[in-house]
Every structure is written in structure tokens, then in C-alpha cells.
C-alpha positions as CSV (number, residue, x, y, z in Angstrom):
1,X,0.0,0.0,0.0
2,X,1.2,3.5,-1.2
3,X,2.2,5.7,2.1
4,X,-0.6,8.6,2.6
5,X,0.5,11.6,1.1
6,X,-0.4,13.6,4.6
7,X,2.0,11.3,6.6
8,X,5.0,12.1,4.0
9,X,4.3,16.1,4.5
10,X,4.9,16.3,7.8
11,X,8.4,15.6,9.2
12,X,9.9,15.9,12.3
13,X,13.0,17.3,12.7
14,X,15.0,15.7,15.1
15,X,17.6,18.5,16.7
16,X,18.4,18.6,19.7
17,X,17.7,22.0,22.0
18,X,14.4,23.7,22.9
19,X,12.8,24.1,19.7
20,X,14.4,20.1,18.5
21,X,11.0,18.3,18.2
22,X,9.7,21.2,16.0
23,X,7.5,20.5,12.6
24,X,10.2,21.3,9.7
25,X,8.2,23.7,7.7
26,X,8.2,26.2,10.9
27,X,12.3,25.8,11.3
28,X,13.7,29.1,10.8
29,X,15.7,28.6,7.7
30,X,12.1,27.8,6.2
31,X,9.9,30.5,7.5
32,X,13.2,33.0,6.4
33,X,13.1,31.6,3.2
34,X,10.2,32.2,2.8
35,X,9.6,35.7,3.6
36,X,12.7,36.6,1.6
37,X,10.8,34.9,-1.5
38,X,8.2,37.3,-1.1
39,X,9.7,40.3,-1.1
40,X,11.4,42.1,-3.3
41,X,12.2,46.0,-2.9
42,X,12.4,47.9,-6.2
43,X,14.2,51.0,-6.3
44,X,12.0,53.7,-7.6
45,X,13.7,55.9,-10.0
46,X,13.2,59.5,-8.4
47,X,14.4,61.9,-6.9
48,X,14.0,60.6,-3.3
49,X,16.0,57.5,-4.6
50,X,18.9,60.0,-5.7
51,X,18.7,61.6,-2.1
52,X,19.2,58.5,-0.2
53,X,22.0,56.7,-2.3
54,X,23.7,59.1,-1.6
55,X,26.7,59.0,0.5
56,X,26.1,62.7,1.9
57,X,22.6,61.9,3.3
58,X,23.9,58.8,5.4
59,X,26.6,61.2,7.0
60,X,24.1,63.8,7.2
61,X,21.6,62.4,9.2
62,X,24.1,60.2,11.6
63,X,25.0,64.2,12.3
64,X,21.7,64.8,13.3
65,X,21.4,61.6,15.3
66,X,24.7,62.5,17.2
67,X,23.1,66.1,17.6
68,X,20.3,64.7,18.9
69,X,21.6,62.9,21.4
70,X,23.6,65.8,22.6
71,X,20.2,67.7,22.9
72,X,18.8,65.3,25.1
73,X,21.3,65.0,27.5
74,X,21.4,68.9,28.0
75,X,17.8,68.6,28.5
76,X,17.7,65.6,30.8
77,X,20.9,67.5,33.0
78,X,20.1,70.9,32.6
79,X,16.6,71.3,32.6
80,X,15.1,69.5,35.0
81,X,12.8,72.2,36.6
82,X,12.6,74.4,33.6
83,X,13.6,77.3,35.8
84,X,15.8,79.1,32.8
85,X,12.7,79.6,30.0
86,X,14.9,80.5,27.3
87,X,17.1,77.1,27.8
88,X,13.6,75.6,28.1
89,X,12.3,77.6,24.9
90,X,15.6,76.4,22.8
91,X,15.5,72.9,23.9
92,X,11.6,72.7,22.8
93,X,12.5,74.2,19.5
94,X,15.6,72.2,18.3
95,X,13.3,68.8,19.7
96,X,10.4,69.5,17.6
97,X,13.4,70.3,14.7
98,X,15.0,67.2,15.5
99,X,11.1,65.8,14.9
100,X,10.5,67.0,11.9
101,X,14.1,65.9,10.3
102,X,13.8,62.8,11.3
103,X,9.4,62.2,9.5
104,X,10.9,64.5,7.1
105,X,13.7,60.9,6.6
106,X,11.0,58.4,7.2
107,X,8.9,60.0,4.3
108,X,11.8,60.1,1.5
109,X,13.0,56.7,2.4
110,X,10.0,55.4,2.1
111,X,9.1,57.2,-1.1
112,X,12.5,55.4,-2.3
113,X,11.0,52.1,-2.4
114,X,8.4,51.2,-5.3
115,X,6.3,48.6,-3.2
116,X,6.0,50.4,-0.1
117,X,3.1,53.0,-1.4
């Protein structure tokens, strides 16, 4: 008698650690593989494509990260009980600049990409 074509599916995979009695077809490699089939990012050709290959913008915005960072430690150190207002003032400025760079980013990066939209 022919073996049922159900039982054949379904394979054990004997490995030993935590996850070593798991079905096969939910290993890792397999559910990787098969999310990398799936998608496939297409550069668009535009101007947002031309902003983000190149090298300038990478360096630019690790600036602004690194700037960032600096921001918030002189606002987590220095102004604590917001007695100076124009400190206060300048830090909630240059935050809601930081802000706006960094949608301002998300937005042309993801206008980069064809399948995104």
C-alpha cells in the first residue's frame, strides 16, 4: 500500500535544544526563506532614490542623530525644573526640529521604495 501523502508532509525534525521536536516547515531557515521569496524591494527611479543613495545623506543624518543625542542629555541634565525659559524655549525648539528631520527621513525613504506605497 502506497504511504498517505499527509503522513509524507509532515516531518519531524530531530535537533536537539528547545525548539528540536519542532514541525520542519516552521524551522527558521524555512519561514526566512520564505519571507525573503516574497519580497522584493524595487528602487524607484526618483528623486528621493537620488537623495538616499547618496553618500552625503547617510553622514548627514548620523550628524543629526549624534546632535540629537547631545540635545537630550542637555535637556535631561540641565533642565530638570525648567527654571531658565529660554534654555527651556531652545531645547523645545531644536526637539520639535529634531522631529520634523527625522518624519521628514522616514517619508523620502520610504518614497525610495516602489512597493512600499
Amino acid at each position: 500500500a502506497a504511504p498517505s501523502p499527509l503522513k509524507n508532509s509532515i516531518t519531524l525534525k530531530q535537533e536537539p535544544g528547545l525548539f528540536g521536536k519542532m514541525r520542519s516547515e516552521f524551522s527558521m531557515d524555512s519561514v526566512q526563506k520564505h519571507l525573503m521569496d516574497d519580497v522584493t524591494y524595487e528602487m524607484a527611479d526618483n528623486r528621493c532614490s537620488d537623495i538616499v543613495t547618496h553618500p552625503v545623506f547617510d553622514r548627514f543624518m548620523m550628524t543629526i542623530v549624534i546632535l540629537n543625542c547631545i540635545e537630550l542629555f542637555i535637556s535631561v541634565e540641565f533642565d530638570y525644573d525648567a527654571s531658565n525659559d529660554v534654555l527651556h524655549n531652545i531645547l523645545l525648539v531644536t526637539e520639535n526640529a529634531f522631529c520634523s528631520i527625522f518624519l521628514i527621513e522616514i517619508c523620502v525613504r520610504s518614497c525610495t521604495y516602489r512597493n512600499c506605497m
